[in-house]
C-alpha positions as CSV (number, residue, x, y, z in Angstrom):
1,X,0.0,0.0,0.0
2,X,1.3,3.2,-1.0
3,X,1.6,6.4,1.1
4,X,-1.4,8.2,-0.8
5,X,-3.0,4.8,-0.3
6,X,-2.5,5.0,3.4
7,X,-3.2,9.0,4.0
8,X,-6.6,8.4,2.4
9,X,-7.5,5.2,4.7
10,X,-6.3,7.5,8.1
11,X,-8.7,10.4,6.5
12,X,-11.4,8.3,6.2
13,X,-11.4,6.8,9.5
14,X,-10.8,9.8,11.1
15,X,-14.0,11.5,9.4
16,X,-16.2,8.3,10.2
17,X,-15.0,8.3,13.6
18,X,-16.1,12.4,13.9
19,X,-19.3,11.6,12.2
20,X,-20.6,8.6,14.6
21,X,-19.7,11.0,17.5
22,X,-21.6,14.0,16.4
23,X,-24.6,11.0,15.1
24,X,-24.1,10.1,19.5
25,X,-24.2,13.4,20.7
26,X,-27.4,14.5,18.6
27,X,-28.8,11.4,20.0
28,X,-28.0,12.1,23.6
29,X,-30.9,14.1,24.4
30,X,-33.4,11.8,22.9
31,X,-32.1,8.7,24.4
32,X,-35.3,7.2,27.0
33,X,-33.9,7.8,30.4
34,X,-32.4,4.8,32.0
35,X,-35.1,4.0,34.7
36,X,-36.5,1.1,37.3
37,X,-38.8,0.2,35.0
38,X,-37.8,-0.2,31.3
39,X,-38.1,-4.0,31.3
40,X,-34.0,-4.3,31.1
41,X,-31.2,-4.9,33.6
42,X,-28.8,-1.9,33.2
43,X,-27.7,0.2,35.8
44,X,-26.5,-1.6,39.0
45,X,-29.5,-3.9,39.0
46,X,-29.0,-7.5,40.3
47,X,-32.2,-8.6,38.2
48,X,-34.6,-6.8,35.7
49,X,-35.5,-3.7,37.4
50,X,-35.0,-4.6,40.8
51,X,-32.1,-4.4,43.2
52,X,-29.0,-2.4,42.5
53,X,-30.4,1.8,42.7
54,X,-33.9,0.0,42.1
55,X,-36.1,-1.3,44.7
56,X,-35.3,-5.1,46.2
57,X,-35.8,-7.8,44.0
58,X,-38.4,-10.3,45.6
59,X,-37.9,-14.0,44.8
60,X,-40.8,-16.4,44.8
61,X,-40.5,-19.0,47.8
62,X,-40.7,-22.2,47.2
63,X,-43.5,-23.8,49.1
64,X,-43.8,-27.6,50.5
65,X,-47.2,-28.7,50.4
66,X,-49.8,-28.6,53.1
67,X,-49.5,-32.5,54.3
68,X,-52.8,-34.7,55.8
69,X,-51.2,-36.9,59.2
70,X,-54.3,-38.6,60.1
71,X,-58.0,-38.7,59.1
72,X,-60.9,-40.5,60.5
73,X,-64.3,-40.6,62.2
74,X,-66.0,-40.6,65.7
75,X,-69.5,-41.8,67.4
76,X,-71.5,-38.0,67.5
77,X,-74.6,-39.1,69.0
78,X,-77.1,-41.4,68.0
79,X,-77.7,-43.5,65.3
80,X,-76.0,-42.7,61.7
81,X,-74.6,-39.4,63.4
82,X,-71.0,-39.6,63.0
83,X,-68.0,-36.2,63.5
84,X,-65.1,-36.5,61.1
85,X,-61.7,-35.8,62.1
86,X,-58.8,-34.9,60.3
87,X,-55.2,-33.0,61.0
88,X,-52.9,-31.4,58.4
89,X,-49.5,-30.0,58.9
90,X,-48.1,-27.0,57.2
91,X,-44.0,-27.9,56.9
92,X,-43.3,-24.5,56.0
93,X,-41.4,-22.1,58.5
94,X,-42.4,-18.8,57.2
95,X,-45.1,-19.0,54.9
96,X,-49.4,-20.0,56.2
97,X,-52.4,-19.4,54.1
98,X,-55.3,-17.4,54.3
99,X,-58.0,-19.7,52.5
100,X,-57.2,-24.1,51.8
101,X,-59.9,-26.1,51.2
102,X,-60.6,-29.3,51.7
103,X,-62.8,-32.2,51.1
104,X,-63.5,-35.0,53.4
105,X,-65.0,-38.5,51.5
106,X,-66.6,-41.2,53.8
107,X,-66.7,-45.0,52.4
108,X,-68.5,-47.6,53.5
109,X,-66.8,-51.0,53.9
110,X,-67.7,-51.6,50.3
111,X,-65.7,-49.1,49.3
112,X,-68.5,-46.9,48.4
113,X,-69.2,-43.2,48.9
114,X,-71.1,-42.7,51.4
115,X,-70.7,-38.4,52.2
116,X,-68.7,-35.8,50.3
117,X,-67.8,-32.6,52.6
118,X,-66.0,-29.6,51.2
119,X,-64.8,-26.6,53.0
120,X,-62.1,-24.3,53.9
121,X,-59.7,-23.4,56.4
122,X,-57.0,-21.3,57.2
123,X,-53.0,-22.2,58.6
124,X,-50.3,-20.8,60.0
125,X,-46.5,-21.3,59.2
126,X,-45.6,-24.6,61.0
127,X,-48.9,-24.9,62.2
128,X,-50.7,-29.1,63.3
129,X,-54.4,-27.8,62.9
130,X,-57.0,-30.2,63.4
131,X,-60.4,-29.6,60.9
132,X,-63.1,-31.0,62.5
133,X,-67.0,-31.6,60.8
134,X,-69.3,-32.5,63.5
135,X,-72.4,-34.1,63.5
136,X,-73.0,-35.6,60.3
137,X,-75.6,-37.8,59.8
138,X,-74.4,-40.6,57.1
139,X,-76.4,-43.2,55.3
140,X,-74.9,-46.1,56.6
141,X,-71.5,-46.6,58.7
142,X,-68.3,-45.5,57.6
143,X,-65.3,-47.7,57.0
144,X,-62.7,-44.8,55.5
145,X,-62.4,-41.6,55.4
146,X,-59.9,-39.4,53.3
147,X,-59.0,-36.3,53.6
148,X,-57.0,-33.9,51.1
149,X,-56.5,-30.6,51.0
150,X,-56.6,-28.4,47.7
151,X,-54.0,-25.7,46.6
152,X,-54.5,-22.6,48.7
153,X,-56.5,-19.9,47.0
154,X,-56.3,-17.0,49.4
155,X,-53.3,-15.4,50.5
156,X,-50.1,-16.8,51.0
157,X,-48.6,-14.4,53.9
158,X,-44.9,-14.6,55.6
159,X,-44.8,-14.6,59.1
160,X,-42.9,-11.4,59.9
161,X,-40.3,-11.9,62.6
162,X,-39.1,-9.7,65.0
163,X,-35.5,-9.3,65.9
164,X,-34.4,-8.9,69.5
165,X,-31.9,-6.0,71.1
């Protein structure tokens, strides 16, 4: 490559180079301000708009299920009038739940369905809670009873704890 050669590839670097710049700085002014909420991870953030200058990022917790330890039935009175029993646990340390509901199913020794009970509760964070349906009259006398408990639908609150001094 020649020196003309050469001078004219400098030039023309140079004058692209002063061109972008002046395209940058005429763009500066209408460039979106950098905020907490432009859907993007810039700044300092630790995650998309949160952490960093922005406010704390919140991670979901994960939750263990509610769990059913024991479910059965009692004499309530007389005749076919029975109370069902049953007691779930909630393994979770932190975390209760406002609204859980449940469904009790009574079988006769045949194995058939005798009584269908549905309802809802509430628990605690680490709480045994007994959920009790008292005198039922069933149609003839129970053999089984299961319990389960559906995924919670109210809210799912954090037990808030307070550190001593």
């Amino acid at each position: 490559m020649d020196h003309r050669s050469q001078k004219k590839l400098v030039f023309g670097i140079a004058y692209a180079l002063l061109f972008f710049g002046i395209a940058y700085l005429l763009y500066l002014p209408f460039k979106p301000p950098v905020t907490c909420s432009d859907g993007k991870k810039n700044q300092n953030e630790t995650g998309v708009d949160c952490g960093g200058v922005c406010a704390v990022c919140i991670e979901e917790p994960v939750l263990q299920d509610i769990q059913v330890t024991e479910a059965s039935w009692v004499v309530g009175g007389k005749g076919n009038t029975y109370d069902l029993v049953a007691k779930m646990e909630n393994p979770n340390n932190d975390y209760g739940a406002s609204l859980v509901p449940y469904e009790f199913v009574v079988k006769d020794a045949g194995g058939t369905v005798i009584f269908k009970q549905k309802g809802e509760s509430f628990i605690l964070p680490r709480e045994e809670k007994y959920v009790i349906e008292p005198t039922l009259t069933l149609s003839g006398k129970p053999a089984t009873v299961e319990f389960s408990t559906g995924r919670p639908l109210g809210k799912v609150f954090r037990l808030q704890r307070k550190t001593g001094t």
